[in-house]
PLY file of the C-alpha trace (Angstrom):
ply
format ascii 1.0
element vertex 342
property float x
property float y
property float z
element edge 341
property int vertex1
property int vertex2
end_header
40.21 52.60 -53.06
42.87 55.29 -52.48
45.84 54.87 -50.60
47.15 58.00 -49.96
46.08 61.41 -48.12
43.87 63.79 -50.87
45.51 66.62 -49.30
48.90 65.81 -48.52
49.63 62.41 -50.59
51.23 60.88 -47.47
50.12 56.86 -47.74
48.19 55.25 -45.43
49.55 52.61 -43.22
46.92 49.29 -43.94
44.68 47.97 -41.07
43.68 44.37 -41.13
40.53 45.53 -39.02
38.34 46.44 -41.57
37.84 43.96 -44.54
35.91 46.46 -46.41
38.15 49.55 -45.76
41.62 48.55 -44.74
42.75 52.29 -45.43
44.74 53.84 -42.49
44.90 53.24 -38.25
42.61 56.14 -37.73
39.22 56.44 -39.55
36.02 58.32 -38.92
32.87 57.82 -39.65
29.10 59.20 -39.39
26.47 56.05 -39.21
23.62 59.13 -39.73
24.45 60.37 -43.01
26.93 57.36 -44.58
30.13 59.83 -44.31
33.30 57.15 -43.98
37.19 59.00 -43.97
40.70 58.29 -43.88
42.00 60.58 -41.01
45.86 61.18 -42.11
48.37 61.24 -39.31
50.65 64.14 -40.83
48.19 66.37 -41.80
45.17 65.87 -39.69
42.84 66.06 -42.59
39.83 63.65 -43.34
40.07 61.92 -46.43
35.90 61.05 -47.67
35.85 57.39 -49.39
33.42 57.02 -52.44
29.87 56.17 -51.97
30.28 52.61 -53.31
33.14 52.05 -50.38
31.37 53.06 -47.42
28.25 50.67 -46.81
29.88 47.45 -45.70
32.84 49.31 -43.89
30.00 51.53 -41.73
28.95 48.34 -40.95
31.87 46.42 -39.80
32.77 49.81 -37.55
29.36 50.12 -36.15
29.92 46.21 -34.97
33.15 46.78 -34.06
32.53 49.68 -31.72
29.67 47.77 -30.09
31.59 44.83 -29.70
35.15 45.65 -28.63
35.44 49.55 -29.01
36.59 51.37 -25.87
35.75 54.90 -25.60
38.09 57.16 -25.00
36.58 60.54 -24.46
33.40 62.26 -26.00
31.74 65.33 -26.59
27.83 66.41 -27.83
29.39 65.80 -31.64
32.02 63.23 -31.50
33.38 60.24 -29.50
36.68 58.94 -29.68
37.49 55.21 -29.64
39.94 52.76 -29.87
39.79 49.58 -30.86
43.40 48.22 -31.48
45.13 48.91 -33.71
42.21 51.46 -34.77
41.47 54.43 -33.82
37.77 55.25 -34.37
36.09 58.91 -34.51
32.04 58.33 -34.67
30.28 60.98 -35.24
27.69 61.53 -32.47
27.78 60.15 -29.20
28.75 56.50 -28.87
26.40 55.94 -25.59
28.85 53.69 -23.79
30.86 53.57 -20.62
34.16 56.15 -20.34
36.39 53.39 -19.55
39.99 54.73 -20.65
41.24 53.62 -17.72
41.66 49.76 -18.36
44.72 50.59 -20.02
46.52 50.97 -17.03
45.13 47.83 -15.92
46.59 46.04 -18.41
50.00 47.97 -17.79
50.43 47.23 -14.03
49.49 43.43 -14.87
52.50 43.77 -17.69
54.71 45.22 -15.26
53.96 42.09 -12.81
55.10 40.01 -15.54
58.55 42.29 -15.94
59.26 42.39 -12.74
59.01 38.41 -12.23
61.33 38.29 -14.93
64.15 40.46 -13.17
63.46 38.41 -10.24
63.80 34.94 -11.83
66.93 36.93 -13.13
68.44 38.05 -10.01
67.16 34.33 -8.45
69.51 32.95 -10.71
72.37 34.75 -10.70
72.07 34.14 -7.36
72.11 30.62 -7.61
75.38 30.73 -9.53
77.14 33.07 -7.24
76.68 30.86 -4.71
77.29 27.56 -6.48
80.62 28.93 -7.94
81.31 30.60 -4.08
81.25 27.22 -2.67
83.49 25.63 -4.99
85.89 27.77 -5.74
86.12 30.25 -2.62
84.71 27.66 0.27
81.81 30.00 0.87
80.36 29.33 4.19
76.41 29.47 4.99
76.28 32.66 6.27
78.01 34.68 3.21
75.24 32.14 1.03
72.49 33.13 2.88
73.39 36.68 2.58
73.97 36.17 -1.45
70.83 34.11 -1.50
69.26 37.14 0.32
70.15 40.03 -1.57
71.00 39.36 -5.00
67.68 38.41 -6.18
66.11 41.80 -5.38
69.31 43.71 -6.77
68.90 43.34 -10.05
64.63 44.50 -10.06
65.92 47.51 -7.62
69.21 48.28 -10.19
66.12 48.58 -13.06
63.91 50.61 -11.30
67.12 53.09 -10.41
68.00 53.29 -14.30
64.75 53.96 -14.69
63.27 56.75 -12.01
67.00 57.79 -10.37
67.51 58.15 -6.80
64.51 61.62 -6.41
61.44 61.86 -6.69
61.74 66.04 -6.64
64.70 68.18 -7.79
64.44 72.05 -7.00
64.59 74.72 -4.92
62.24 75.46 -2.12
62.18 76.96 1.08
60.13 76.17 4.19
57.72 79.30 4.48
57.43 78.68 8.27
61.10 78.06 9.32
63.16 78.89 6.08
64.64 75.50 5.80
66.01 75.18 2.06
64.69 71.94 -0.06
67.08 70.44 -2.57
65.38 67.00 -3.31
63.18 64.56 -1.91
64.83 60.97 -2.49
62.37 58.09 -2.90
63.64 55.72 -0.13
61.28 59.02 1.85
58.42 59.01 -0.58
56.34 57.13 2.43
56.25 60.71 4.19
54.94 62.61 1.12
51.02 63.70 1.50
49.05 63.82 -0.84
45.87 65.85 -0.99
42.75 66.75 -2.89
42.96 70.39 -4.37
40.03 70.75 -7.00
38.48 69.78 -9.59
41.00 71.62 -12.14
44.09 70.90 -9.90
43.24 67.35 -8.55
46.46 66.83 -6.63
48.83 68.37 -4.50
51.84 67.03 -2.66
53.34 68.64 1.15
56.64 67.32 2.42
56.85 67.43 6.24
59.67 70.03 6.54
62.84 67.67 8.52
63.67 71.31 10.49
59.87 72.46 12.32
58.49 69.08 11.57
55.28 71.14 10.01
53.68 70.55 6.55
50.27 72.97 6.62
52.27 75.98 7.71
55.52 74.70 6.30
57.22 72.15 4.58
57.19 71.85 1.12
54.37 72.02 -1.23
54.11 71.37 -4.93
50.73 72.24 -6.72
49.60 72.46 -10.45
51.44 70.45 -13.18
54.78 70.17 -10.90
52.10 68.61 -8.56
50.85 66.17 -10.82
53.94 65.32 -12.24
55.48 64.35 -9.11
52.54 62.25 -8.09
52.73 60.15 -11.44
55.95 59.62 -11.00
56.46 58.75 -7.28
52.89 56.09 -7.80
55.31 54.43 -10.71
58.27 53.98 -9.05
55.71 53.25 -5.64
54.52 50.26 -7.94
56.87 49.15 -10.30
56.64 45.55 -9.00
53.26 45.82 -10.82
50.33 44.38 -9.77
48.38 41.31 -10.00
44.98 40.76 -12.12
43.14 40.12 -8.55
44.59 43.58 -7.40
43.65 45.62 -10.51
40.17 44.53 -10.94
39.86 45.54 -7.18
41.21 48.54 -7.80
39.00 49.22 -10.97
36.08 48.28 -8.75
37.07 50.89 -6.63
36.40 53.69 -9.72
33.46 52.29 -10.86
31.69 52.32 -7.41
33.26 56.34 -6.55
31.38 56.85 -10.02
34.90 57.99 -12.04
38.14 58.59 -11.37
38.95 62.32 -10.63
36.02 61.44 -7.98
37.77 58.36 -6.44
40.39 60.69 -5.88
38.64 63.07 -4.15
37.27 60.25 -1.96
40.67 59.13 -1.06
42.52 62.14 -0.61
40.06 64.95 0.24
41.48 64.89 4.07
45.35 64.55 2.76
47.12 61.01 2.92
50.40 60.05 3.38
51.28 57.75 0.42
52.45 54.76 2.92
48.48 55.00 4.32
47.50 54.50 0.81
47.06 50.57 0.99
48.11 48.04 -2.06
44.52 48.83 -3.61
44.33 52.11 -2.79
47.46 52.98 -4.23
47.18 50.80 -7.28
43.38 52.78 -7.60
45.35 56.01 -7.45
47.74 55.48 -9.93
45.23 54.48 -12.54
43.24 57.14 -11.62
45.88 59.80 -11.99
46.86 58.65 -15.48
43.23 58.58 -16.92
43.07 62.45 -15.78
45.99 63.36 -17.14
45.12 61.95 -20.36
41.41 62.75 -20.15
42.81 66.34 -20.50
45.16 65.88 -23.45
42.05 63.85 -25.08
40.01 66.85 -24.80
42.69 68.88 -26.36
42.02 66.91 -29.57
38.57 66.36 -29.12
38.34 69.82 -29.77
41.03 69.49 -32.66
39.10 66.50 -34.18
35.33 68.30 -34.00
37.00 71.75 -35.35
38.29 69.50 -38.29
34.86 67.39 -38.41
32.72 70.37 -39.06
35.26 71.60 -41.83
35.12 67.70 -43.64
31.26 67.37 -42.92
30.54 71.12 -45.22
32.87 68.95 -47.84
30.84 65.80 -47.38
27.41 67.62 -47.87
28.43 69.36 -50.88
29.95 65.94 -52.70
27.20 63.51 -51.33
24.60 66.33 -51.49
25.56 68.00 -54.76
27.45 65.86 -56.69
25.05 62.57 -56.17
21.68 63.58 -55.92
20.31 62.83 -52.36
17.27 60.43 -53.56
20.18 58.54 -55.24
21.81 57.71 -51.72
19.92 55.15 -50.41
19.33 53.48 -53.46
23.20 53.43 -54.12
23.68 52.17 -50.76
20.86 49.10 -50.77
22.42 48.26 -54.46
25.87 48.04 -53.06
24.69 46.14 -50.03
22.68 43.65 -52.24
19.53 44.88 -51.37
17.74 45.21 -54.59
0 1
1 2
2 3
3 4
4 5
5 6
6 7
7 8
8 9
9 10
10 11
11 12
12 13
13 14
14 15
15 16
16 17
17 18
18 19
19 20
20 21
21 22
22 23
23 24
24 25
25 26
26 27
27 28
28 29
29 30
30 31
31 32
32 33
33 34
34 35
35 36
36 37
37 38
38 39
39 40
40 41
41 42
42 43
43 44
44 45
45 46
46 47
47 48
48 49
49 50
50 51
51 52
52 53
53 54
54 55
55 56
56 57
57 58
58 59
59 60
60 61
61 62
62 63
63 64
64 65
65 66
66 67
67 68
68 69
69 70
70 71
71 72
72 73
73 74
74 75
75 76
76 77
77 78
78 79
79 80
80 81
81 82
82 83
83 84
84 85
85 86
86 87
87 88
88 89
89 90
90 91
91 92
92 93
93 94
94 95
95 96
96 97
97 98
98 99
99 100
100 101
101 102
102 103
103 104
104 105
105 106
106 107
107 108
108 109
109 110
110 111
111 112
112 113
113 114
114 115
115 116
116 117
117 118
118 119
119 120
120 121
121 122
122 123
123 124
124 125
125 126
126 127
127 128
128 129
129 130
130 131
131 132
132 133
133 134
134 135
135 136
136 137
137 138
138 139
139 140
140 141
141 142
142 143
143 144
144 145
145 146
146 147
147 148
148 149
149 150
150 151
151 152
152 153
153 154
154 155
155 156
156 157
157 158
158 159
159 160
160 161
161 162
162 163
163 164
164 165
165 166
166 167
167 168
168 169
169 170
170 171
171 172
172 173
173 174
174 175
175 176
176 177
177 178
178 179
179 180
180 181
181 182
182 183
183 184
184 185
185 186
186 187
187 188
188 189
189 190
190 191
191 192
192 193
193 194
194 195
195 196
196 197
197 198
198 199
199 200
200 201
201 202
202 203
203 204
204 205
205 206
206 207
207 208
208 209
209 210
210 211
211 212
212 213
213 214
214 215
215 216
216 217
217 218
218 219
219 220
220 221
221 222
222 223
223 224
224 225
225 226
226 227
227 228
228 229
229 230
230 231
231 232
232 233
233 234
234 235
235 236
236 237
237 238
238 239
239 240
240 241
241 242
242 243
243 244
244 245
245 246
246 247
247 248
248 249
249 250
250 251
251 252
252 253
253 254
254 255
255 256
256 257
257 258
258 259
259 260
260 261
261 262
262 263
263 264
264 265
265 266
266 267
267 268
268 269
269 270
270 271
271 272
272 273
273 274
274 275
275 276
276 277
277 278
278 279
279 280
280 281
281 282
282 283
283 284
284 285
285 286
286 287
287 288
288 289
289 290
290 291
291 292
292 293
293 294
294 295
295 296
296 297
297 298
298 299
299 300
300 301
301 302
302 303
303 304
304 305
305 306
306 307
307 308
308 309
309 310
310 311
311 312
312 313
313 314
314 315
315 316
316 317
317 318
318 319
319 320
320 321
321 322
322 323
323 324
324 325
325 326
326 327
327 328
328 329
329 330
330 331
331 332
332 333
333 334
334 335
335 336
336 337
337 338
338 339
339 340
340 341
């Protein structure tokens, strides 16, 4: 079994997934014609495995992407799957489920578990300030209280500053009703930003009520395309950043399976344009997921079309070493040998 690239001689990291092939994190295979490769990261190109390798590995990846798999994105040729720590390209389509999105499922539930930590954090410094305030300064109730009250949440809100900064837009706009000029849009405002529904190839937009004519159809400010989407990512993370729990995610999952995907659920909630404070816990949660899986729906289909350009490139290779180096009537009998079948 090799363990480098053919084309490039760049080594394959190991996988413990596959007993039979434990050659690289990204493999692909075609359960029709017994093709199995090593997809190198550096160079893109598909590595085939000998005959006498593939059998039990096809195996172990069919099971696997039955079992655990989740698909990613597919097209009439390919499907792309992941299966941690693998990355799986079957050839031909995987008939399961898109379900990319439970990624950020498992994200928001992570950040839950963050955020409880800064908490418990600031809930203890807290605890100290005080303690050492009272027996060193004779602090009374009221500066405790007001210790007690604050400090906690300071150290969660002093993260999420280091993390987003104080805007959720930088730039230069003007107001096309009344002229008035548009610097930045701070998040402590992000409650007044609308969001709306623009299409199926630019899913969101974002208005600012302009703080001069008090108009955001006519005026305001208005961000569209990838500045749009950008800006909606961002302000739904920093929106959320206390996470969410595992009650609050599967409702908001719910939400995307019954709207029937997610650039639909958000048409559904944003078709009329909604302020992001109207949004609701699940809603907003919903929304956030949703807006990640599209943005990386489109990137996926980027290298979908990468992957299938390469695929067609490997599978003329394939034919011609399978095909022309091992006769074809061979095949199956090499295959039922290896498996123990004769």
């Amino acid at each position: 079994m090799y363990q480098r690239c053919l084309v490039c001689h760049t080594p394959f990291p190991p996988n413990e997934s596959l007993e039979h092939f434990p050659t690289g994190i990204r493999v692909a295979y075609d359960p029709g014609k017994g093709r199995l490769w090593a997809v190198c990261k550096e160079c893109k190109r598909w590595s085939l495995a000998p005959i006498e390798e593939r059998w039990e590995a096809l195996d172990e990846l069919e099971k696997i992407v039955r079992d655990r798999a989740k698909l990613l994105s597919q097209t009439d040729n390919i499907a792309l799957l992941r299966a941690e720590p693998l990355e799986i390209v079957r050839v031909g389509r995987a008939n399961l489920a898109e379900q990319s999105w439970w990624r950020y499922g498992k994200e928001l539930a992570r950040r839950r578990q963050n955020y409880k930590k800064l908490s418990t954090a600031g809930a203890i410094g807290a605890g100290a300030a005080i303690w050492g305030g009272m027996t060193m300064a004779g602090l009374g109730f009221i500066g405790a209280w007001i210790l007690w009250d604050k400090l906690p949440g300071a150290i969660p809100d002093a993260a999420r500053w280091f993390r987003f900064g104080g805007d959720v837009w930088r730039g230069k706009a003007a107001s096309p009703r009344c002229g008035h000029r548009f610097r930045r849009v701070p998040y402590r405002r992000r409650g007044g930003l609308i969001l709306t529904h623009a299409g199926e190839m630019e899913p969101t937009g974002v208005a600012f009520r302009c703080p001069t004519c008090g108009d955001h159809r006519e005026g305001g400010l208005h961000l569209h395309g990838r500045q749009a989407e950008h800006t909606v990512r961002r302000v739904l993370a920093y929106h959320h950043f206390e996470g969410a729990t595992e009650r609050t995610v599967t409702s908001a999952t719910r939400l995307i399976q019954e709207a029937g995907s997610p650039s639909e659920l958000t048409r559904i909630l944003l078709k009329d344009g909604k302020r992001l404070g109207d949004l609701g816990r699940t809603g907003g949660i919903a929304l956030e997921i949703a807006a990640n899986e599209n943005s990386e729906q489109r990137m996926l289909e980027l290298e979908l079309s990468e992957l299938e350009a390469h695929w067609e490139q490997e599978e003329e290779l394939a034919a011609i070493i399978d095909g022309e180096l091992t006769p074809l009537p061979l095949l199956e009998s090499i295959r039922r040998r290896v498996a123990g079948q004769v």
